[in-house]
Each structure stands twice: as C-alpha cells, then as structure tokens.
Backbone as CSV, one residue per row, in Angstrom:
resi,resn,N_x,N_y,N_z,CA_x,CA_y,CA_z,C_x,C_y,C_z
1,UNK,-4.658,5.422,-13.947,-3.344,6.017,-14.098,-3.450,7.524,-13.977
2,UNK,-2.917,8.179,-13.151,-2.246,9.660,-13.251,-2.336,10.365,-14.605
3,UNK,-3.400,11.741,-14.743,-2.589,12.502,-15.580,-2.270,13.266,-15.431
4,UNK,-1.231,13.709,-16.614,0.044,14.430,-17.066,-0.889,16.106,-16.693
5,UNK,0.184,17.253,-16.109,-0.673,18.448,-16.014,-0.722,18.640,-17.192
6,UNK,-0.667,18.307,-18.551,-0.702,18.512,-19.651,-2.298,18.326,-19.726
7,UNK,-2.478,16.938,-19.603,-3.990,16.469,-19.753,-4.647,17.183,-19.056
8,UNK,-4.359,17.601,-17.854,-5.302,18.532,-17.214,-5.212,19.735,-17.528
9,UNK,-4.600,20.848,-17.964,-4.475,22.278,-18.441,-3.822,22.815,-19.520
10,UNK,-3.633,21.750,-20.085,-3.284,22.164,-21.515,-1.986,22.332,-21.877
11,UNK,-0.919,22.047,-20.630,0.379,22.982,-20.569,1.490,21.840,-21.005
12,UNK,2.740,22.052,-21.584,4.000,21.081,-21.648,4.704,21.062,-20.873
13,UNK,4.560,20.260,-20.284,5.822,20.287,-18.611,7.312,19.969,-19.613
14,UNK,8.349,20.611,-19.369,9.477,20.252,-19.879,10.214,19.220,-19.607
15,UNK,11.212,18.807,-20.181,11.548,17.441,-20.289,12.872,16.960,-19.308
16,UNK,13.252,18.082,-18.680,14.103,18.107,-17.784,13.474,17.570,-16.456
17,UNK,12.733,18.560,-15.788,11.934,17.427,-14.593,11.639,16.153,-14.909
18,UNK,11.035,16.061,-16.461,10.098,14.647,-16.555,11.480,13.371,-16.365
19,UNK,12.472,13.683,-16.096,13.661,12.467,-16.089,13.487,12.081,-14.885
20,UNK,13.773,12.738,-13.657,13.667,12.257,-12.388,12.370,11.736,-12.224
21,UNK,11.272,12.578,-12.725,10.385,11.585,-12.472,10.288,10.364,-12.644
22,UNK,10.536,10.205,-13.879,10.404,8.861,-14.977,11.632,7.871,-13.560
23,UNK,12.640,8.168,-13.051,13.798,7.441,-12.802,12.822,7.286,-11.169
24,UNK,12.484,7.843,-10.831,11.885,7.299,-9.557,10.746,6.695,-9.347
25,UNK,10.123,6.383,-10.786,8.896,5.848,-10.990,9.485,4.473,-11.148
26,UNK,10.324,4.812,-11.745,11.308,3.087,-12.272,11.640,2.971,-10.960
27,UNK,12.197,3.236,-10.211,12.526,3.150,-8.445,12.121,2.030,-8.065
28,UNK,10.544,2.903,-7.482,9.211,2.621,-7.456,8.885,0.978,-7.741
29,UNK,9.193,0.725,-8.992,7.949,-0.319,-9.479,9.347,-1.247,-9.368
30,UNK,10.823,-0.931,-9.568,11.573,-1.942,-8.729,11.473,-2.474,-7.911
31,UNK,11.299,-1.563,-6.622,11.118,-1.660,-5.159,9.975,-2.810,-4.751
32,UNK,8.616,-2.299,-5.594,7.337,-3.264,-5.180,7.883,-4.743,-5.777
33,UNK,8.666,-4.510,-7.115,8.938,-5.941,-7.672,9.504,-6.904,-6.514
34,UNK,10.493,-6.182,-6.089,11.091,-6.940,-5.359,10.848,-7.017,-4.182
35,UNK,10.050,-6.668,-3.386,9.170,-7.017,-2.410,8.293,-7.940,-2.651
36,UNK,7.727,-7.816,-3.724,6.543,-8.773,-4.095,7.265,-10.722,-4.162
37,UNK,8.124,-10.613,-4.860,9.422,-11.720,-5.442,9.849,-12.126,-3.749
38,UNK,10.400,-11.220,-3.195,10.917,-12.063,-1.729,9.642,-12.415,-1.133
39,UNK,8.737,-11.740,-1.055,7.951,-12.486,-0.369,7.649,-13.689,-0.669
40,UNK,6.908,-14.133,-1.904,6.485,-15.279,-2.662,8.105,-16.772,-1.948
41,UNK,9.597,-15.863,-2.537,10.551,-17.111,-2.439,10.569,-17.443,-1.004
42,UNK,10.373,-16.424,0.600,10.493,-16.496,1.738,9.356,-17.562,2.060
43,UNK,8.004,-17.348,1.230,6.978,-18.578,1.499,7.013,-19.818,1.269
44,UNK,7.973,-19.534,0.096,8.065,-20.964,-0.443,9.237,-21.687,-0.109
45,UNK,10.482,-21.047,0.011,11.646,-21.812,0.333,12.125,-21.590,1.363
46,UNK,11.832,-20.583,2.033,12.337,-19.693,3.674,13.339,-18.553,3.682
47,UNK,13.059,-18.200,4.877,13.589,-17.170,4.694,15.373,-16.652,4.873
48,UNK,16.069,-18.185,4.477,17.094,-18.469,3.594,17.573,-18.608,2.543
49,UNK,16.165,-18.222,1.841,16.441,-18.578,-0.035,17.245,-17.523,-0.261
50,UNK,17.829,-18.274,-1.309,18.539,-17.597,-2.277,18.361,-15.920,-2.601
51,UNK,18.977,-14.938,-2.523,18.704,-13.586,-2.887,18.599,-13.628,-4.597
52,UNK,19.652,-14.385,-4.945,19.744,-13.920,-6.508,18.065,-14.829,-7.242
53,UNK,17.521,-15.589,-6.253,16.147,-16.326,-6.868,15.282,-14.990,-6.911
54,UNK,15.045,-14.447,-5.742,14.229,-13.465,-5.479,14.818,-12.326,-6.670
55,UNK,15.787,-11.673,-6.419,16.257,-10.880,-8.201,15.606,-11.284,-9.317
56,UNK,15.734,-12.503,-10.036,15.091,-13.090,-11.118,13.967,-13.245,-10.882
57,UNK,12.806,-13.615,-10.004,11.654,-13.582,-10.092,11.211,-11.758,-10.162
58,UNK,12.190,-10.871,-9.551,11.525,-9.551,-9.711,11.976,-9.176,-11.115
59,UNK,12.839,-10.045,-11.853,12.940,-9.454,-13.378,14.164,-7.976,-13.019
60,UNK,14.961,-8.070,-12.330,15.727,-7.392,-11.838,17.456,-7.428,-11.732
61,UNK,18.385,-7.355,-11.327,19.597,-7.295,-11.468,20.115,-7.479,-9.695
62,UNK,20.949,-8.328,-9.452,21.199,-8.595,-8.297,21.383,-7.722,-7.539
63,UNK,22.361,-6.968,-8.078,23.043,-5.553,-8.003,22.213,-4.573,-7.857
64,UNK,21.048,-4.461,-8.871,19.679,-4.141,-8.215,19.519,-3.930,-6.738
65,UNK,19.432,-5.109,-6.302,18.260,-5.733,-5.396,19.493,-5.028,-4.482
66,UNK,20.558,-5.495,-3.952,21.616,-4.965,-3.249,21.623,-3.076,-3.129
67,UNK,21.388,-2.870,-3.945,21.429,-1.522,-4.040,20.152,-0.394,-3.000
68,UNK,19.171,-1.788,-3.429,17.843,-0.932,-2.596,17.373,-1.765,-0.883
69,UNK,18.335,-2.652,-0.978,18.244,-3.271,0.285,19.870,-4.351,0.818
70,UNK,20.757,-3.497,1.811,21.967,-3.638,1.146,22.281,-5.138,2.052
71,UNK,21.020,-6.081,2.761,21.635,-7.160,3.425,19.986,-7.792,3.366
72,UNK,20.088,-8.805,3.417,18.857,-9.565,4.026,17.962,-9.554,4.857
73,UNK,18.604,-9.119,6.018,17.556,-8.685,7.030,16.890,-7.349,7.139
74,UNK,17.603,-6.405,6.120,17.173,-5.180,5.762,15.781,-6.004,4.382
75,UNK,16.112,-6.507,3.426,14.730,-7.101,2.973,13.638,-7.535,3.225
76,UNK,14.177,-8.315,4.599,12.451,-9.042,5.495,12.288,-7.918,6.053
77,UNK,12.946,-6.878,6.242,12.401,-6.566,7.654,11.390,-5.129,5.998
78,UNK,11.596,-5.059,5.053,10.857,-3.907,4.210,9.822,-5.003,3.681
79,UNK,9.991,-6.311,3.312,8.929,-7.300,3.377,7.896,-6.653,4.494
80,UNK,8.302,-7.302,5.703,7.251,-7.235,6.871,6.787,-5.777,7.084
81,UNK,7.353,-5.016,6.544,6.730,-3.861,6.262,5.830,-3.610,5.784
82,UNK,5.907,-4.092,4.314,5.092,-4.194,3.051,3.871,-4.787,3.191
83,UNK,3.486,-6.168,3.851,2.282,-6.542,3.814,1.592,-6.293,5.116
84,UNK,2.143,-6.040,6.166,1.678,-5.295,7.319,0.974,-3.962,6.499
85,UNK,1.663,-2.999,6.244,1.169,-1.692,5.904,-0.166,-2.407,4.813
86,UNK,-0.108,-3.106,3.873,-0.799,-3.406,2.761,-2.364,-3.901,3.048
87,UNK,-2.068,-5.001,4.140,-3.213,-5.330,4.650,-3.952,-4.159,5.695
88,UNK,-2.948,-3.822,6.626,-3.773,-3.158,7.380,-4.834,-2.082,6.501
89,UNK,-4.135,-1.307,5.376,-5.188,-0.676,4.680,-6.343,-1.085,4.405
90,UNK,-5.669,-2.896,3.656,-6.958,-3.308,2.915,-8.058,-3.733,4.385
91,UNK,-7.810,-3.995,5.266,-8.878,-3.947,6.534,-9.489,-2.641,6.871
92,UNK,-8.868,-1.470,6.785,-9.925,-0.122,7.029,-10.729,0.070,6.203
93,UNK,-10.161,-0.305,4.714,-10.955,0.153,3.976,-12.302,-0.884,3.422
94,UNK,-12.365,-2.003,4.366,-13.318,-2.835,4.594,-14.284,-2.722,5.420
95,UNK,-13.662,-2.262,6.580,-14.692,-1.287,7.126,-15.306,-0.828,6.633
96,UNK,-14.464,-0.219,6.466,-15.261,1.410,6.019,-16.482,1.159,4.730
97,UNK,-15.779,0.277,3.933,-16.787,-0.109,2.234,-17.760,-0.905,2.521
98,UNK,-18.382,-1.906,3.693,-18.823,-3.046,3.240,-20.136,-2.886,4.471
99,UNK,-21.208,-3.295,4.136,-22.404,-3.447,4.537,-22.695,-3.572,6.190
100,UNK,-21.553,-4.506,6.494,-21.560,-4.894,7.919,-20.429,-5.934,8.365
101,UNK,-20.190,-5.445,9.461,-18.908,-6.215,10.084,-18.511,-7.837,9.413
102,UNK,-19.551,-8.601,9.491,-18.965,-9.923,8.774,-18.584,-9.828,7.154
103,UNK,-19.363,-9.052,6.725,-19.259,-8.921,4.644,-17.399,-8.738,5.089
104,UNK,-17.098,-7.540,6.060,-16.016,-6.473,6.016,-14.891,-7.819,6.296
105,UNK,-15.247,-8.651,7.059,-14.426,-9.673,7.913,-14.000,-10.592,6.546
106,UNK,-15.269,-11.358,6.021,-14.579,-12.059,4.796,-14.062,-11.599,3.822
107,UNK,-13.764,-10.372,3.506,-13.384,-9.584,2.488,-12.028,-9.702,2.756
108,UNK,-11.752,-9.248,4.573,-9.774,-8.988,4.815,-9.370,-10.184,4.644
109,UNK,-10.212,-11.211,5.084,-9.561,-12.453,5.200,-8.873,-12.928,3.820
110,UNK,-10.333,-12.958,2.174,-9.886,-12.654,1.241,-8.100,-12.227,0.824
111,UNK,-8.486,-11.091,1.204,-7.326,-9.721,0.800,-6.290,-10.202,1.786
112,UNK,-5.826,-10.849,2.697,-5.212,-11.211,3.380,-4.258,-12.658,2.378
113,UNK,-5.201,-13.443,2.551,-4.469,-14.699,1.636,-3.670,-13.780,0.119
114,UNK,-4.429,-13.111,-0.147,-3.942,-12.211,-1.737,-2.152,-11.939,-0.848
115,UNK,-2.289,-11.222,-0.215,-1.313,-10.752,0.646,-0.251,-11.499,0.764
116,UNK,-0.796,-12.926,0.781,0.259,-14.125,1.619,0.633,-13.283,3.511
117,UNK,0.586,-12.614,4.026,0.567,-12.328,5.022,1.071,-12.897,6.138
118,UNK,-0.014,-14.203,6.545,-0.194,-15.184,7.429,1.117,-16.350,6.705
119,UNK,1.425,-16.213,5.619,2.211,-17.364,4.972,3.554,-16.595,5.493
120,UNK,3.981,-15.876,5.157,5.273,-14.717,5.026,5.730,-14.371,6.662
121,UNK,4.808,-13.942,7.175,5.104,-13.506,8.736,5.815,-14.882,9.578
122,UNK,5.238,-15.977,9.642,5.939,-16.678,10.506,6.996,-17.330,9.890
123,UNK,7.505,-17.260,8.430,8.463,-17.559,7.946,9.616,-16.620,8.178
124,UNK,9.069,-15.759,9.463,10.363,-14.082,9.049,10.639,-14.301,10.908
125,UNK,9.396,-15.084,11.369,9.447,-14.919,12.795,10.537,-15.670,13.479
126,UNK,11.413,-14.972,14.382,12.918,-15.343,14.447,13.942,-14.761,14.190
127,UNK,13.732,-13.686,12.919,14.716,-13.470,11.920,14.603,-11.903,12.275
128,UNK,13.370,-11.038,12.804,13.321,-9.742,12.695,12.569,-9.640,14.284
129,UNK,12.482,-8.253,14.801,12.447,-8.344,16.640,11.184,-7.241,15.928
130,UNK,9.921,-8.593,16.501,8.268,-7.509,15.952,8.180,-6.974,17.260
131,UNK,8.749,-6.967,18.391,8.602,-6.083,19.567,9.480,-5.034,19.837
132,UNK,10.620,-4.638,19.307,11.617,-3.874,19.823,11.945,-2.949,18.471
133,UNK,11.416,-3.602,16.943,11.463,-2.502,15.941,9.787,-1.587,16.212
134,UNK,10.432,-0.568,16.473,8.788,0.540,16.160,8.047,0.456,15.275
135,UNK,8.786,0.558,14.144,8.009,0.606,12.803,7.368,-0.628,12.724
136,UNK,8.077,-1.720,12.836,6.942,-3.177,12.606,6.097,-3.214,13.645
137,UNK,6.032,-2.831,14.992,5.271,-2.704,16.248,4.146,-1.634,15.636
138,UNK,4.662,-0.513,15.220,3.235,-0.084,14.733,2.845,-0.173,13.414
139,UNK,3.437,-0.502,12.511,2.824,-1.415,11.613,1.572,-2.530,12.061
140,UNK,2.095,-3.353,12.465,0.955,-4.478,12.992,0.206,-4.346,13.728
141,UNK,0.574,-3.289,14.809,-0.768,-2.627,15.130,-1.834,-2.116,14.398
142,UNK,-1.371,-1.065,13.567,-2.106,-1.000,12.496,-3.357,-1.616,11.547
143,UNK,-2.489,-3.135,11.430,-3.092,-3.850,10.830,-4.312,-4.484,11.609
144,UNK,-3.974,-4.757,13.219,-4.454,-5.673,13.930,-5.862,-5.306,14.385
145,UNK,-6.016,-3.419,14.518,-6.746,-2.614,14.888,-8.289,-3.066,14.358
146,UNK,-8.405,-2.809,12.916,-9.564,-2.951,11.862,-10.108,-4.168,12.686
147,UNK,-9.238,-5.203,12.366,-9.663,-6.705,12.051,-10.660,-7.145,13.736
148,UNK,-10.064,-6.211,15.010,-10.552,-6.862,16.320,-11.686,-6.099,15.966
149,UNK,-11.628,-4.884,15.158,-13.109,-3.916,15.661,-13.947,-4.807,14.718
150,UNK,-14.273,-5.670,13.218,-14.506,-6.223,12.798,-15.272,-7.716,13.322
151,UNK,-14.293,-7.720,14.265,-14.418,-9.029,15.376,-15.551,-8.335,16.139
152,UNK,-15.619,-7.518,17.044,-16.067,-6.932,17.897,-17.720,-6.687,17.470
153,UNK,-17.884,-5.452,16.436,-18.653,-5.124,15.629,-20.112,-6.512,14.736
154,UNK,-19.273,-7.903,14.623,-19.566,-8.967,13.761,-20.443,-9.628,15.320
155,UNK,-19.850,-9.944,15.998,-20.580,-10.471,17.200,-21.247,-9.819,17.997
156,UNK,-22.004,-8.188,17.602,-22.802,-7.485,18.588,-23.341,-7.566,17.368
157,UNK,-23.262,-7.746,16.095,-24.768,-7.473,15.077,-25.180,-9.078,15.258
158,UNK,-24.158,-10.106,15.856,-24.708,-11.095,15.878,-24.646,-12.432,14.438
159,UNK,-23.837,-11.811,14.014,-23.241,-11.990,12.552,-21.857,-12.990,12.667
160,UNK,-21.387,-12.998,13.893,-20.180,-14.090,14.052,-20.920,-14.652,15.072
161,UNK,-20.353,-15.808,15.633,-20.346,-16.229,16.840,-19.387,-15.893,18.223
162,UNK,-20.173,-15.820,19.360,-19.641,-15.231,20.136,-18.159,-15.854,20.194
163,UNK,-18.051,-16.857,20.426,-16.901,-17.729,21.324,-15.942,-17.691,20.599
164,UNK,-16.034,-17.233,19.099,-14.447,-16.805,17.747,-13.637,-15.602,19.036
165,UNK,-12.667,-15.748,18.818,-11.499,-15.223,18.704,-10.655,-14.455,18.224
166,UNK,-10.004,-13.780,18.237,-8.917,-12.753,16.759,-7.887,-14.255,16.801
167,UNK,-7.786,-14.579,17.581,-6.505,-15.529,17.601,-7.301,-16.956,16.451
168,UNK,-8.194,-17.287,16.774,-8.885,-18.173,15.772,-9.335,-18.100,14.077
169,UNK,-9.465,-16.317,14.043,-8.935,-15.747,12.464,-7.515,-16.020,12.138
170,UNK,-6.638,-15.127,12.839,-5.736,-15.359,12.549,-4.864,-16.799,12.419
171,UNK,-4.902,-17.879,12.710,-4.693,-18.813,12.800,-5.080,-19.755,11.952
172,UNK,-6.409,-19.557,11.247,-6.772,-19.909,9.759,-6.448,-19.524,8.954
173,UNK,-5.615,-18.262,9.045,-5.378,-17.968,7.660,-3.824,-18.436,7.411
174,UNK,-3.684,-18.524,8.608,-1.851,-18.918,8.901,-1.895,-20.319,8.341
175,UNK,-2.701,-21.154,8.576,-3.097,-22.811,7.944,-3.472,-22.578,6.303
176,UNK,-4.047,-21.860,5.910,-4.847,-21.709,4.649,-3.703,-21.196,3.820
177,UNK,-2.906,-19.992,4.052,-1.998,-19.404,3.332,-0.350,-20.038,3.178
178,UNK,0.021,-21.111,3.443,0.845,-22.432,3.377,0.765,-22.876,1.975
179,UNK,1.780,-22.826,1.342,2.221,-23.739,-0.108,1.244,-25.125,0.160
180,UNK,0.305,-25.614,-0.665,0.231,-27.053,-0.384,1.457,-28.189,-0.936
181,UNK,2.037,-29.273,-0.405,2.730,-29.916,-1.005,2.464,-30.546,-2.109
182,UNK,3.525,-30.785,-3.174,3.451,-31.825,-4.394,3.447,-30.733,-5.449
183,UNK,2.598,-31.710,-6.395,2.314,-30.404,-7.620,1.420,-29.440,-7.748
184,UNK,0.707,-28.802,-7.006,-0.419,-28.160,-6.825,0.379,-26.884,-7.740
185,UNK,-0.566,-26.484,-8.888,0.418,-25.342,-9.325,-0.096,-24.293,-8.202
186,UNK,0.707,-22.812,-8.393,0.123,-21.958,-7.736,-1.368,-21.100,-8.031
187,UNK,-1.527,-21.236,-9.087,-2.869,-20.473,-9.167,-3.986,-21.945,-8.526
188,UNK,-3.838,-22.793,-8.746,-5.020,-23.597,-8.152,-4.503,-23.649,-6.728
189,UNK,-3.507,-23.852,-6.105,-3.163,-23.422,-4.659,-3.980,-22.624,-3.897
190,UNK,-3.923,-21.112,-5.011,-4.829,-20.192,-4.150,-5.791,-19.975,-4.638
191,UNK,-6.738,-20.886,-5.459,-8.453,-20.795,-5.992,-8.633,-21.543,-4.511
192,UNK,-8.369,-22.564,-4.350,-8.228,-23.384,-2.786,-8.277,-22.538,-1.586
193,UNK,-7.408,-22.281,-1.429,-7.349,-21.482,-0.169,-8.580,-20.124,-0.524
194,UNK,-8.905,-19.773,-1.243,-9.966,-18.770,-0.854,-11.324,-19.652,-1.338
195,UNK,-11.711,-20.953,-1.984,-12.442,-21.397,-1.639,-12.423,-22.427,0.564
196,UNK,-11.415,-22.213,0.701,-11.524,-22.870,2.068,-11.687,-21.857,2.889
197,UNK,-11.670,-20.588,2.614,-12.211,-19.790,3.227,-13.839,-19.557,3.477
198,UNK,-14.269,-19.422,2.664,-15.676,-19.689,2.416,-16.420,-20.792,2.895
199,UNK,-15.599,-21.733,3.073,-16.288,-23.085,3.732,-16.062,-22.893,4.857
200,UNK,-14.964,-22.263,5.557,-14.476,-21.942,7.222,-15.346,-20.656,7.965
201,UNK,-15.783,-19.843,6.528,-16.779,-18.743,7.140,-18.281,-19.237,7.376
202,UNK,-18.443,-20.207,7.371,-20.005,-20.694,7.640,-19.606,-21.452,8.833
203,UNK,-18.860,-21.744,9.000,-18.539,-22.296,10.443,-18.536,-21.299,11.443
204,UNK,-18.050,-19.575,11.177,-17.353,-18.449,12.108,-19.549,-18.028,12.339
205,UNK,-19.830,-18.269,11.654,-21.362,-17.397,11.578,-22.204,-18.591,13.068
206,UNK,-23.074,-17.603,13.361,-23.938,-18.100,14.645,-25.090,-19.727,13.985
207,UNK,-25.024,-20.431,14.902,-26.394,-20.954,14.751,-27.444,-20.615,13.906
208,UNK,-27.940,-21.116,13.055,-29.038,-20.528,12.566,-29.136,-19.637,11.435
209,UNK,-27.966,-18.834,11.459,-27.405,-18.068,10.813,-27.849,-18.072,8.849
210,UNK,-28.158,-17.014,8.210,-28.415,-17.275,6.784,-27.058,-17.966,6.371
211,UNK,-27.174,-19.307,5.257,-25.753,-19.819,4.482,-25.705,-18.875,3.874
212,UNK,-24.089,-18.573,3.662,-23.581,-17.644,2.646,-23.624,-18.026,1.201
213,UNK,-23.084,-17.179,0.420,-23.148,-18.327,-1.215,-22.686,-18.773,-1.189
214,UNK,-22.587,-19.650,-2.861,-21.780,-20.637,-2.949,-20.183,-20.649,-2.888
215,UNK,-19.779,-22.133,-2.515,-18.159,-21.745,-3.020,-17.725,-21.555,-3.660
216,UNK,-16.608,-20.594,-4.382,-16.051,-20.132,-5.124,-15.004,-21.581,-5.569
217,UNK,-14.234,-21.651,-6.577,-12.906,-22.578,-7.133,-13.388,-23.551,-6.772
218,UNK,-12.477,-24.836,-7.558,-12.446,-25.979,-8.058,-12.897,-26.783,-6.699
219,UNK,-13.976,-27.951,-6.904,-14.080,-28.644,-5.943,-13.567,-30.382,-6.193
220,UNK,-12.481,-30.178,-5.575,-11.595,-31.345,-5.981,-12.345,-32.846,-5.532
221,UNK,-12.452,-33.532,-6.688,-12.244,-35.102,-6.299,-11.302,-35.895,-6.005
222,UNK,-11.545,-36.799,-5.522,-10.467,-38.111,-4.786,-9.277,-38.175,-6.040
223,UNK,-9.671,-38.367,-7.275,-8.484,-38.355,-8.458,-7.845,-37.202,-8.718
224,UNK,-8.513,-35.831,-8.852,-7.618,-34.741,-8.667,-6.603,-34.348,-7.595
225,UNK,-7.294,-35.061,-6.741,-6.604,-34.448,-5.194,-5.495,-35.527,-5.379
226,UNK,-5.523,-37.023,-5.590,-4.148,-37.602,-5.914,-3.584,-37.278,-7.073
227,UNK,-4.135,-36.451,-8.262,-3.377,-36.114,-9.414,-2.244,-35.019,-8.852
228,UNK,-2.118,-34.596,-8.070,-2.200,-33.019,-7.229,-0.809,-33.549,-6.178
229,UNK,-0.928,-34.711,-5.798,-0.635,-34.974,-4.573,0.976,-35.443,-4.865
230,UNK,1.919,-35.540,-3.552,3.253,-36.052,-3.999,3.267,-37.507,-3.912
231,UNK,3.845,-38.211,-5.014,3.865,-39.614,-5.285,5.181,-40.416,-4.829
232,UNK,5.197,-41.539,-4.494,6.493,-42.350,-4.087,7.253,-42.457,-5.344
C-alpha cells in the first residue's frame, strides 16, 4: 500500500485535498469491482446477463454501474479492455521475470485462466468490432506480442516443440477457461483448469524433454467426477 507524504517526511497534508482523493480512490475500486463482476456474469450467463446481477455481485448500486458505464456495450467493450490490458502486462512481465521462455509461457497461461480471458473474449465476440475499435486492436496486440515472442524464444531454446502454434495456446486456454457444467463449485472449477494446464504443458514440451512437476489440485475420481456432474 502507498504511503501518506506524511509517512515519508513528516508533514500533514490537509484535509481538503485528502477528499478528492479518498472519492476517486472509491472511483477506482468501483470501477475494478465492476469490471471484475461483468466479467465473471458474461462467462457464466453471456453476454446478455442481467446488468443489475453484475451490480450485486460488484456490491454496488445499479445506478452505480450506469453512471460509470452508461449502456452495455460501453461495459464489454471496458471489460475487453480490462483483461486485454491485464494480461498483456502479466505476459511482459513474464518475460521479463522468469528463467526461460517455457517457465515464462506456463506462468501467462497460469495468469491467463486467473484472467478468465480466453472464457470472456469469445463470449463478447459479436457484440464489440476487435478490428475497427483502436483501442481493443491495440490492446490485443499488446497482449498477443509477449506470448508469440515466448512461442518463438521456447522453440529455439528447444523447450517447446516445434510444430505448437500461438493458435494451439490460445485455443487451450479457450477450452480450459469454460464454466464446467453441473455443480462444480467455482473454486474447484479453477484448481482444475490450472491443474489441466500442467498436464497439457508436458504435452507442448519436445520429445525427451525433462517432466515438469507435479500436478497441482484435486485429482478427481470416477465418484467425484459423478458427484460433480449434472444428474437426470
């Protein structure tokens, strides 16, 4: 957390600035709420759900939500903003942090499902023009940049296999990041999906290749997986 120039030099900032601050900090953590909330209801119910669902999951006021995004398609389209810009970071800065192109690769993929990303985007696809808005055009560029040099980088250390694809990442995570049906709550949903990641990354690695560790989350049996499952 931020400190106060107080904490740093000793001084009392007066209490007149500290309001706007305080009111745009509240802004702020509205704004992410409710970005965070549409995304989740657009994954799960489409990107017809209900506005006033998405309000109540951000713990917010309809009137709220209207206020900082005054139609729907103004929401997806600050959605598709949001995890475009979000991921693409979390991919540079995978680069940039991690040992070598594949560590960097399973990390976005990781941070990607966190994202819902791959879940959210083709639920919006239709609804918003990713070729003719700039901002989402370079947004996703953005994002797309890291992940090919990753690609690129992973199969000259010899660390992926040649014959992967960007289109074959992307496309797993688009399968992986999907609600499963029935009762699957959501936190075991996504112990799943980032343990099926881990099982799909020993497949992306060459011949021969060192196994990675173990899998992470629950390894379901035949009775869990029908405890889990939708019943007649």
């Amino acid at each position: 957390m931020p400190r106060s120039r107080a904490a740093v030099d000793g001084s009392q900032p007066s209490l007149e600035p500290s309001r706007p601050l305080a009111l745009r900090a509240d802004a702020r953590r509205n704004r992410a709420q409710v970005l965070a909330a549409a995304r989740d209801v657009f994954v799960e119910q489409g990107a017809d759900a209900p506005l006033d669902e998405v309000a109540r999951r951000a713990g917010v006021g309809i009137a709220t939500l209207y206020r900082r995004f005054p139609d729907r398609t103004a929401l997806m389209r600050a959605v598709a903003l949001d995890v475009l810009e979000r991921v693409g970071t979390e991919a540079r800065l995978a680069l940039a942090e991690e040992p070598d192109a594949m560590s960097a690769l399973v990390r976005y993929m990781h941070r990607a499902l966190d994202f819902r990303i791959a879940a959210v985007m083709p639920a919006l696809l239709g609804r918003l023009s990713f070729v003719a808005d700039e901002d989402i055009r370079r947004a996703r560029d953005g994002a797309v940049a890291p992940v090919r040099e990753m690609i690129e980088r992973a199969q000259r250390e010899g660390s992926l296999r040649p014959d992967v694809a960007y289109g074959d990442v992307g496309l797993m995570l688009v399968r992986l990041s999907r609600p499963l049906p029935g009762a699957f709550p959501r936190e075991l949903d996504d112990e799943l999906a980032h343990r099926h990641v881990e099982l799909l990354v020993q497949g992306l690695r060459p011949p021969g290749a060192q196994a990675g560790p173990p899998l992470p989350g629950p390894a379901l049996g035949l009775d869990q997986l029908r405890a889990n499952s939708p019943h007649d």
